[in-house]
C-alpha positions in Angstrom: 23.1 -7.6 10.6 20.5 -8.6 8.2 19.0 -6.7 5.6 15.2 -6.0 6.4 13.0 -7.4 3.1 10.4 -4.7 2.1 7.1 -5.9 4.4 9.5 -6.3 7.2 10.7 -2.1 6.8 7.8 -1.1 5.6 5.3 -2.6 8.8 8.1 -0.5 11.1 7.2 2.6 9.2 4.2 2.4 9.5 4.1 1.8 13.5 6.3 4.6 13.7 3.5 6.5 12.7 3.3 7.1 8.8 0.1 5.4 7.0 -0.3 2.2 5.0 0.7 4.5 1.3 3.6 6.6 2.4 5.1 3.1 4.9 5.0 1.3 1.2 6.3 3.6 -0.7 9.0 4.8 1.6 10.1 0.7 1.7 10.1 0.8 -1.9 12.5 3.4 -2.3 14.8 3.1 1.1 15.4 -0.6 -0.3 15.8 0.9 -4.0 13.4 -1.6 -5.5 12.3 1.4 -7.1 12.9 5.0 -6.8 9.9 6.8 -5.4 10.2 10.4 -5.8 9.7 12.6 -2.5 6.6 14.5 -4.0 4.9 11.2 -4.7 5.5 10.5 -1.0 4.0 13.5 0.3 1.2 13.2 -2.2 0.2 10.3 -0.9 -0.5 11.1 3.1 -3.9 12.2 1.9 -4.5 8.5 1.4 -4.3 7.7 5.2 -7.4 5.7 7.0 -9.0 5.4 3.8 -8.7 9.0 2.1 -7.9 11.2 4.7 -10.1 9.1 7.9 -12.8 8.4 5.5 -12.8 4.5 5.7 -12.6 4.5 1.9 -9.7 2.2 -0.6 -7.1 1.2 2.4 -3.4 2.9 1.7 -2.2 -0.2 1.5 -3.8 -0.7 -1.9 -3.7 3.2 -3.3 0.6 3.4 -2.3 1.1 0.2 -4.0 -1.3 1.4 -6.9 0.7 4.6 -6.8 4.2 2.4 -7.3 2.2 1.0 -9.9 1.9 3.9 -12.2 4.8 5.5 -11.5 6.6 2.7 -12.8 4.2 1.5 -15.5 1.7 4.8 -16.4 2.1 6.7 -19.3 2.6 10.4 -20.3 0.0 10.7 -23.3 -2.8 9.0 -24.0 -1.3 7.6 -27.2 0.9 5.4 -25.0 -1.0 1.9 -23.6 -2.6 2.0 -20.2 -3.2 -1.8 -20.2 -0.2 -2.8 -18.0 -0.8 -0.2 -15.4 -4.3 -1.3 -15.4 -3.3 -4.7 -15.3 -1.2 -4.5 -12.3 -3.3 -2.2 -10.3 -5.9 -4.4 -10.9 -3.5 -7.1 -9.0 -3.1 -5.0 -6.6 -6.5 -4.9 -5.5 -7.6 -8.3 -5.9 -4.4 -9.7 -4.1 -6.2 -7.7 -0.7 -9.4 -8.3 -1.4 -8.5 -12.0 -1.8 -7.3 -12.1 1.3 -9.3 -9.3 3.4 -12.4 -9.6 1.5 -12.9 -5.7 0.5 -10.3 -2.9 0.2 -12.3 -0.5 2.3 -10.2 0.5 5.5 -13.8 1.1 7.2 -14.6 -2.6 6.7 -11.3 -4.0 7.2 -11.4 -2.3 10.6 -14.8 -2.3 11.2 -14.3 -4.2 15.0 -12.0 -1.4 15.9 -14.5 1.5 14.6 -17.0 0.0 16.2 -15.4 0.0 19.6 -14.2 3.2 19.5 -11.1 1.5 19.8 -9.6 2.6 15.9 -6.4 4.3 18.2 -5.4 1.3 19.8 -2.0 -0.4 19.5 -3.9 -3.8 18.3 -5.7 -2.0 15.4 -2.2 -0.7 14.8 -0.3 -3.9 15.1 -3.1 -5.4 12.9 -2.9 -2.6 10.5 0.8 -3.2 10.0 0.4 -6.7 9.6 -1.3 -5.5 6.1 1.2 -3.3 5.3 3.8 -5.7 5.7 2.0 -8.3 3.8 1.0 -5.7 0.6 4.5 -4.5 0.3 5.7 -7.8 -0.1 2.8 -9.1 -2.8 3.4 -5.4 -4.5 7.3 -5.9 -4.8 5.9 -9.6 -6.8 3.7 -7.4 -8.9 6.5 -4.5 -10.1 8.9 -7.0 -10.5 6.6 -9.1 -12.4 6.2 -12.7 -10.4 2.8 -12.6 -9.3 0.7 -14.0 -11.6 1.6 -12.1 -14.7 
């Protein structure tokens, strides 16, 4: 059987039922590209539909941010912030390069607007992103996109 690559594990997640930040981040640490620790998990189903149904930053940006810092933040502020920013930064423009915006409320605006946001397309769709940002965020930890 083969081994599923990060989007691939990360898109079932999330139409299992978790959001866009914990589908990442449980990817990330089921295929031990880095270890995510439980709390950081949990902490981030607040993020879901844009901070908690808001329509705000997309999970999909705000787990892989999270990832981010947790492998590249700092304890003090005497310690450099530059490649945390740096790759958070990434992270954003990589969606926004190809979605145009990182607000969920925009991203899914045809679905909102329908009444439809429930529906197994918007979910299918939604994955689709989720698959695609764990995949350009596994590049950006490791390095290879466009450091």
């Amino acid at each position: 059987m083969e081994e599923k690559d990060v989007g691939e594990l990360a898109m079932e997640y999330y139409l299992k039922g978790l959001g866009c930040a914990e589908s990442i981040l449980h990817a990330f640490n089921d295929l031990k590209i880095m270890e995510i620790p439980e709390a950081l998990i949990k902490a981030s189903t607040g993020f879901g539909t844009g901070f908690g149904g808001k329509g705000s930053t997309c999970g999909a940006v705000t787990g892989p941010i999270m990832a981010v810092g947790l492998k590249y933040g700092r304890l003090r502020p005497e310690e450099s912030a530059e490649v945390a920013y740096k790759r958070a930064k990434m992270v954003v423009e990589t969606y926004e390069q190809k979605y145009k915006t990182s607000q969920c409320a925009e991203v899914t605006k045809v679905w909102r607007e329908r009444g439809q946001f429930a529906t197994p397309e918007r979910r299918k769709f939604c994955g689709s992103i989720v698959r695609y940002m764990a995949r350009e965020t596994e590049k950006i930890l490791r390095g290879v996109a466009g450091s």
